[in-house]
N, C-alpha and C positions, 0 to 999 in steps of 0.2 A: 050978063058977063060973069055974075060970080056963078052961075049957075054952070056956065062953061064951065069953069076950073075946078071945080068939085069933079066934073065928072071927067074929065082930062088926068086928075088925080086918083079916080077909083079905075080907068083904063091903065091907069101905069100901075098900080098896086097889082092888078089880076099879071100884068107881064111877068112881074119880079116874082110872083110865085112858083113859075114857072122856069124862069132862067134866074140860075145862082148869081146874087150879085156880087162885082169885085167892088174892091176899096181901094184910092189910089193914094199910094202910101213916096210915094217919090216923083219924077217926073213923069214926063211921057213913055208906057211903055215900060216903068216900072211897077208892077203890079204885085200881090200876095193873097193868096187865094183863103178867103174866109171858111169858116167853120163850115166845113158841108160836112154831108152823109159821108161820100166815097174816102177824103185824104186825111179825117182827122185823129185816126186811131193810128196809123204812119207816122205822121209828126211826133204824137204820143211819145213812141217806143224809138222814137231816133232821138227825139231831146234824153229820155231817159237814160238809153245808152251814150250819151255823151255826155250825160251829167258824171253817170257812174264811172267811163272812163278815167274822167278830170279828177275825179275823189279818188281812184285808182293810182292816177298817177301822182299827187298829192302826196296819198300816202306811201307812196315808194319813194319820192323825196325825199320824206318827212324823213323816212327812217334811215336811208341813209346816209343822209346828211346830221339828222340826230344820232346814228349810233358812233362819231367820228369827236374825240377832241382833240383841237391841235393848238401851238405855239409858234411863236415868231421870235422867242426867245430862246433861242438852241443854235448851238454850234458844236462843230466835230470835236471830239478831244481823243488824246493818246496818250503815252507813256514821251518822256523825251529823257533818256537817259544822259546822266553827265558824265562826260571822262574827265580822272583826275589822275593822276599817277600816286601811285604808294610809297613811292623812295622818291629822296629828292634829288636833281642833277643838272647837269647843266645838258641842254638842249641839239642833240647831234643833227637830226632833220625831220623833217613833219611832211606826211606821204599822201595830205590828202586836204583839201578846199572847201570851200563852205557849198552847200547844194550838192556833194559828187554823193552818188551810192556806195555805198562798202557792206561786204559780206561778213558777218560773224566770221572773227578770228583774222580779220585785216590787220597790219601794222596800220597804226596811227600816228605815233610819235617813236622815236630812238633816243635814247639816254646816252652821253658818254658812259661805257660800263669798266671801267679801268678802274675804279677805287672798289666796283663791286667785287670786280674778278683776284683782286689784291688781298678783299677780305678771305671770299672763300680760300684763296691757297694757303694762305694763314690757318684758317680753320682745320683745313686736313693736316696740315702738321700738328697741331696741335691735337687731332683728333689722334693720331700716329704715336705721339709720345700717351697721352693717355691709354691706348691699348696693350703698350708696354707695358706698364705699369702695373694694369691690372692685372694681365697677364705672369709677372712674377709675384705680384701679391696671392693670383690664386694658386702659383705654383708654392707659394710658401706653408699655405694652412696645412696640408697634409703631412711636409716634414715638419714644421711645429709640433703636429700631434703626434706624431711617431716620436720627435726628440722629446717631448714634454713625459710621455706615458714610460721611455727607456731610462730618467731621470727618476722619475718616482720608483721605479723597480730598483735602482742605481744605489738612488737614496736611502730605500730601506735595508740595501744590503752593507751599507756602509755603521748606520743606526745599529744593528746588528754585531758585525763584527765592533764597532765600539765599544759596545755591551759588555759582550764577551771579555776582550781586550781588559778593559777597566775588572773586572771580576777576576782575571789571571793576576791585573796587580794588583789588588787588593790580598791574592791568597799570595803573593809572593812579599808582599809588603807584612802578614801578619807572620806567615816562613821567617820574614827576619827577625820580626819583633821575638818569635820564640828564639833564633838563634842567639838576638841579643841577651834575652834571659840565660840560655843556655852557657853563654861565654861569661855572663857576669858570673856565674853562678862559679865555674871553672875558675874563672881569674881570682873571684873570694877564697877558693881551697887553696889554688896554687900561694897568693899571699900568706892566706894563714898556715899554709906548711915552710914557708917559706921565712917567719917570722919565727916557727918553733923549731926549725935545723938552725937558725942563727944560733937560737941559744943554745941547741946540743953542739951545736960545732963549736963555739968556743970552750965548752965544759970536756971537749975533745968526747962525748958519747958515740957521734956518728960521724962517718970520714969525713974528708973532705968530699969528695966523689959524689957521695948522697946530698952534701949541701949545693953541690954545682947541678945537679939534676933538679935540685928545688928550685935554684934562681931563675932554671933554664926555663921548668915548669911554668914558675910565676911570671918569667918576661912571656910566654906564648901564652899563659893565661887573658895578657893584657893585650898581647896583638890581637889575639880571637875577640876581643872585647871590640875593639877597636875596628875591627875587618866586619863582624856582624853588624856595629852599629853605621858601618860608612854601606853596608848592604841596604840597611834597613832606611837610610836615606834616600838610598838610591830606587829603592821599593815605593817610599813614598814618593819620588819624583816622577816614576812611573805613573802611579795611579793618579797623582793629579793632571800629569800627561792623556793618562785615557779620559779621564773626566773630560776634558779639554776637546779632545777628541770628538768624546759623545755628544757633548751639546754642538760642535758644528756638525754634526752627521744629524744631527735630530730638526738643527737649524736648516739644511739642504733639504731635509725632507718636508720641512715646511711647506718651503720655496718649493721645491718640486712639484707638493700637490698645490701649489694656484695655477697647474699648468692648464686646467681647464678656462679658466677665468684668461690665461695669456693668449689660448686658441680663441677664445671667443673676440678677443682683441685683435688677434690676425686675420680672424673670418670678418671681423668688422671694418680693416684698412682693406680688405679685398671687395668689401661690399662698394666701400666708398670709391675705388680705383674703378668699379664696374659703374658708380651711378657718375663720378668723372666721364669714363667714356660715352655713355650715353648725353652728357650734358655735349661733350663737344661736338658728337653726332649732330644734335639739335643745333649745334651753331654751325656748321656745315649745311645744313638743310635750309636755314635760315639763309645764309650766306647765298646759294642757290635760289630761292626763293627772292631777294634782293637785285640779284645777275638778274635774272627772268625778267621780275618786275621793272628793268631800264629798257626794257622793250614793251610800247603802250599797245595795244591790240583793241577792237572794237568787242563789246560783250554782243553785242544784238545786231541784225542786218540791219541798215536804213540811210537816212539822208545826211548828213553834215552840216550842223549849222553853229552860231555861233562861236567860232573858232576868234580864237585870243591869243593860239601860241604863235610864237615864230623861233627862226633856226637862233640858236646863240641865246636862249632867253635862260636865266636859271628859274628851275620850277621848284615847288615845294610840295609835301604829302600832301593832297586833301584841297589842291590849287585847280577849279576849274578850268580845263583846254578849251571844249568843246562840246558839242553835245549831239547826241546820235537821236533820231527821231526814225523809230518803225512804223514805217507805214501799213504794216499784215494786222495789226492788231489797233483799230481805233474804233470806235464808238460813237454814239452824238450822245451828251449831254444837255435833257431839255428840261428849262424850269415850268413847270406847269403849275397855274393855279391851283390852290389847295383845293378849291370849289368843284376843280375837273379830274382830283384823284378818288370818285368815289365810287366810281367801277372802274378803276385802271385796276392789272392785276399784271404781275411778272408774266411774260408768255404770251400776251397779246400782238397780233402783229401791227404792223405800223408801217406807212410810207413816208418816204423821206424823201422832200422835194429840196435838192441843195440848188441856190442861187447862181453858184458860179456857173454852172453847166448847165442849167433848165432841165433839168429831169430827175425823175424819181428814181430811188434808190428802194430794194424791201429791207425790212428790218423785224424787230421784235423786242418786245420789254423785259429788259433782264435784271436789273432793280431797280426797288425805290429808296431813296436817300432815309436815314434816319430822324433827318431833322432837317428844316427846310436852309435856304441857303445867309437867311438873314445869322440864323445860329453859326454856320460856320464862320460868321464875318469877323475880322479884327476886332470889331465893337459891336456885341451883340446888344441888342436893343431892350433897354430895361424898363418894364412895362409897371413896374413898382410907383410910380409917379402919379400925380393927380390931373398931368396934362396928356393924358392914356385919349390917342384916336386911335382906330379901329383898322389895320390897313389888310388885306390880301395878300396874304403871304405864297411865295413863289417855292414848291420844292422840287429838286435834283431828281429827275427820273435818267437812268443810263439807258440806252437803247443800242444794240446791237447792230451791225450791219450783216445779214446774209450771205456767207461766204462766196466766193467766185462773182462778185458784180464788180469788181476792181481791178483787176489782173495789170492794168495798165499804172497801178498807184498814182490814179491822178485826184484823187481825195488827199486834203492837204488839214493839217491842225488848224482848229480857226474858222474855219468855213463856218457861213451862217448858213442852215438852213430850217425850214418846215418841217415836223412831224406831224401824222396825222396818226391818233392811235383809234385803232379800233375796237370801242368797247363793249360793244354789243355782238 
């Protein structure tokens, strides 16, 4: 019996040499063909190429999913500009609701402008009489200087003939003094001839006739005495007349020559008459400027939102109405790990997947923040302490949106969305 099986065993060993054996790797019917001669260098070079594939596609994965950092921390931001009015007033009517569009240069709001328009015409009269003013002030400096320089010439002709004057009495005042010598002199002969016919006339020497000619003599002796000295009074009254003269002629010419110092005083109420007009100018322009300003108008195109005025309200300078929001110009601001800014660079593009809509938006990195956003906060975090843990700090990257993918401005401030930048 065992002898049977042995050789039952060496007839099946001679089969299998010659027919390839299978292996039954599953059920019926599920077969996999072993290492033969003909199939196994095929196998080889197919597993190979699908190993290679798989590492292929691996590494296109890898990379581009490694060369991408993003955030879930970003939202769209803008500009929202505030309206406020510049003058204060009371409130005529408001042209416009919260959410409507308005184009740069919209009325917004209307001022009562009767207290403006009150000013300005104030202003132009006063601007009016100011012109005047200056106007004769500069018609003055020219004849100032012409009367001032006719004054000094005036002056020294008058100085002049003073001079003279005073020197004419002076020689007619010394004229007297000699006449008076010349009468005294007369009137002592006529006396003393007049003393010596006394005595010949009573001795009867010489007539009578020759004695009345001496008394006649000696009375005109004493008139001439008398007449030269009321001359030589009147010589002296003269000359202290010219004197008198002279120093207000010399005192006019004083005055005459500060005539430069008085133009220059005339050029100076002209100046001031001229920097008047110009000031009321300024309050006319002002005044204009104030009118204007009671008419509120939008600076920027965009939406309308939080609005606070109503008709009848009084407003004040510098009192927010409302506030315009452009939608042509917004941004996403995303906080990125400080970990993931170390190949981010300005200029990188980036897609922007926003929430509200399901789709990506293109973009690009147009800067990065200074300092991250815990620094910009009300309470910056002071690390000076002994209870210092370690956190990840988050900073402000701005990212642009790609012109023309918005035409419809349905990108709103606020929006959460995904950036995905790409760094590589």
């Amino acid at each position: 019996m065992a002898r049977k099986v042995d050789f039952e065993m060496d007839a099946a060993r001679e089969r299998n040499r010659d027919v390839p054996y299978e292996v039954e790797t599953g059920g019926e019917g599920s077969k996999s063909s072993g290492p033969s001669i003909g199939r196994s260098p095929r196998a080889r070079r197919l597993a190979a190429a699908a190993a290679i594939a798989l590492l292929v596609a691996a590494a296109v994965l890898w990379r581009h999913y490694a060369g991408w950092e993003s955030t879930d921390d970003a939202q769209i931001d803008g500009h929202i500009n505030p309206i406020s009015p510049r003058v204060g007033g009371h409130v005529m009517s408001v042209k416009v609701e919260n959410n409507q569009y308005v184009q740069a240069g919209a009325v917004l709001v209307e001022l009562d402008p009767k207290d403006y328009q009150v000013a300005l015409d104030r202003a132009q009269a006063e601007y009016a009489n100011a012109r005047a003013t200056a106007e004769a002030a500069r018609v003055g400096v020219p004849i100032s200087s012409v009367s001032t320089s006719s004054q000094v010439t005036t002056a020294q002709a008058e100085v002049e003939n003073a001079r003279a004057s005073l020197a004419a009495a002076e020689k007619q005042y010394q004229a007297a003094q000699a006449k008076i010598e010349e009468a005294e002199a007369n009137n002592a002969k006529a006396q003393s001839d007049l003393n010596r016919y006394k005595q010949l006339v009573g001795k009867e020497e010489i007539s009578e006739q020759q004695y009345d000619q001496a008394v006649a003599a000696a009375k005109a002796g004493a008139a001439s005495l008398l007449a030269a000295e009321a001359q030589a009074q009147a010589a002296a009254q003269q000359v202290s007349e010219a004197r008198g003269k002279l120093a207000q002629a010399e005192a006019q010419l004083r005055s005459a020559r500060t005539a430069p110092q008085q133009v220059s005083a005339t050029r100076s109420r002209a100046s001031a008459a001229e920097a008047g007009v110009q000031m009321a100018k300024a309050v006319i322009e002002q005044a204009q400027l104030n009118l204007q300003y009671s008419t509120i108008t939008a600076p920027v195109s965009g939406l309308v939102g939080k609005k606070t005025v109503e008709v009848g309200q009084n407003v004040q300078p510098g009192q927010e109405l409302m506030a315009i929001v452009p939608l042509d110009d917004i941004w996403v601001t995303a906080n990125f790990k400080e970990t993931q800014l170390r190949n981010m660079r300005p200029g990188q593009r980036v897609k922007i997947y926003v929430d509200a809509y399901g789709r990506e938006y293109s973009g690009h990195v147009e800067s990065i923040a200074g300092a991250s956003g815990a620094q910009f906060s009300l309470l910056p975090p002071e690390n000076a302490t002994g209870n210092y843990v370690k956190v990840v700090q988050r900073v402000p990257v701005k990212i642009r949106f790609e012109k023309g993918q918005d035409p419809e401005h349905m990108l709103r401030l606020g929006m959460s969305v995904v950036p995905r930048v790409k760094i590589n």
